[in-house]
N, C-alpha and C positions, 0 to 999 in steps of 0.2 A: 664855179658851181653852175650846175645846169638848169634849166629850168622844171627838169624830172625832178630834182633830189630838193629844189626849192619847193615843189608841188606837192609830193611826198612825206615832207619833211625830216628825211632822213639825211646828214651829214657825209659826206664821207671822210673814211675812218683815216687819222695821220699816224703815220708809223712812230714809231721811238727811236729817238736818234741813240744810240750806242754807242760807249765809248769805245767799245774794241780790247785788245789787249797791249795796243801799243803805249798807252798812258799808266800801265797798271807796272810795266816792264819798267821804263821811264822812272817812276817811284819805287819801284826798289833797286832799281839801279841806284839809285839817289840816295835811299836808306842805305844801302850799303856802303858805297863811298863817304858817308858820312860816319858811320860807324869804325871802318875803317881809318880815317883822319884821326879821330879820338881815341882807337887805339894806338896808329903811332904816334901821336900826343905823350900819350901816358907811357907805351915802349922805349921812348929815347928819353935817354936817363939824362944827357945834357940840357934840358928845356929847363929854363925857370920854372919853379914851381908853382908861380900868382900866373905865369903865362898858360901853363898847363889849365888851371883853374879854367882860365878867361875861355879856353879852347873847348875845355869840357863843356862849360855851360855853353857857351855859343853853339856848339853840336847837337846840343840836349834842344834848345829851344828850336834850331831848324831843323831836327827830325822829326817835334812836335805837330812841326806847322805841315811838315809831306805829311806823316802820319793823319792828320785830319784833314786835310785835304782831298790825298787821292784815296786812303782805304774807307776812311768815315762816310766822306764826299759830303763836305761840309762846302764845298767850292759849289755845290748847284742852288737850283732854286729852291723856296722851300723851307730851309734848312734854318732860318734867322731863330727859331724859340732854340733850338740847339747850342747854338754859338753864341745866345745869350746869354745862355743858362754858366756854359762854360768859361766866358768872361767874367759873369759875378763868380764865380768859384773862383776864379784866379782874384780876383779883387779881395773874397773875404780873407784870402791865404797872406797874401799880400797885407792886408792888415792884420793879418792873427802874428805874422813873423815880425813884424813893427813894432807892435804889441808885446810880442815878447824879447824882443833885442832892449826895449827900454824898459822894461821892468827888470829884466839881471843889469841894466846899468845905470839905475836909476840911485 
C-alpha cells in the first residue's frame, strides 16, 4: 500500500478468486461416475443383494458429500450456519429412525 491510498484512505480493491469451470466439470464427472457404479450395482443380477445395499447407500452418501460440496459450496468460507443446520437435520432423522426401529421392536 502506498502512502497516497494510506493518505486517502481509500483501499485498493482485491479481485475474486474464481473457481473457473474446471472444478465444476471435475463434480459432475464424479457424480456421474458415481451414479453410474450404482447402476451397475443394481444391473448385474449376480451381486449379493446385502452387497448391493452396502453399494447403494455408500454411493448415495458420496454423491451427497460432491453434491454439497462443489454445487452448494458448502467447502468455502462462510458457510458453517448451513452445515450446521444440515448436521442437526441429519442428527434428528437419525434419532426419529432409532426411534422408530425400537418402537415396532419393542
Amino acid at each position: 500500500m502506498t502512502n497516497e491510498h494510506a493518505a486517502s484512505g481509500h483501499e485498493p480493491k482485491q479481485r475474486h478468486r474464481t473457481e473457473g469451470p474446471q472444478k465444476h466439470i471435475v463434480a459432475f464427472v464424479l457424480s456421474l461416475a458415481l451414479t453410474v457404479i450404482a447402476f451397475a450395482a443394481v444391473s448385474a443380477g449376480e451381486i449379493n443383494t446385502t452387497f448391493t445395499y452396502i453399494i447403494l447407500v455408500g454411493m448415495a452418501i458420496l454423491q451427497v458429500f460432491v453434491q454439497m460440496a462443489f454445487w452448494m459450496h458448502l467447502k468455502d468460507r462462510g458457510h458453517l450456519f448451513p452445515i450446521i443446520a444440515i448436521l442437526g437435520g441429519v442428527f434428528v432423522v437419525f434419532l426419529l429412525v432409532i426411534m422408530a426401529v425400537y418402537w415396532l421392536w419393542w
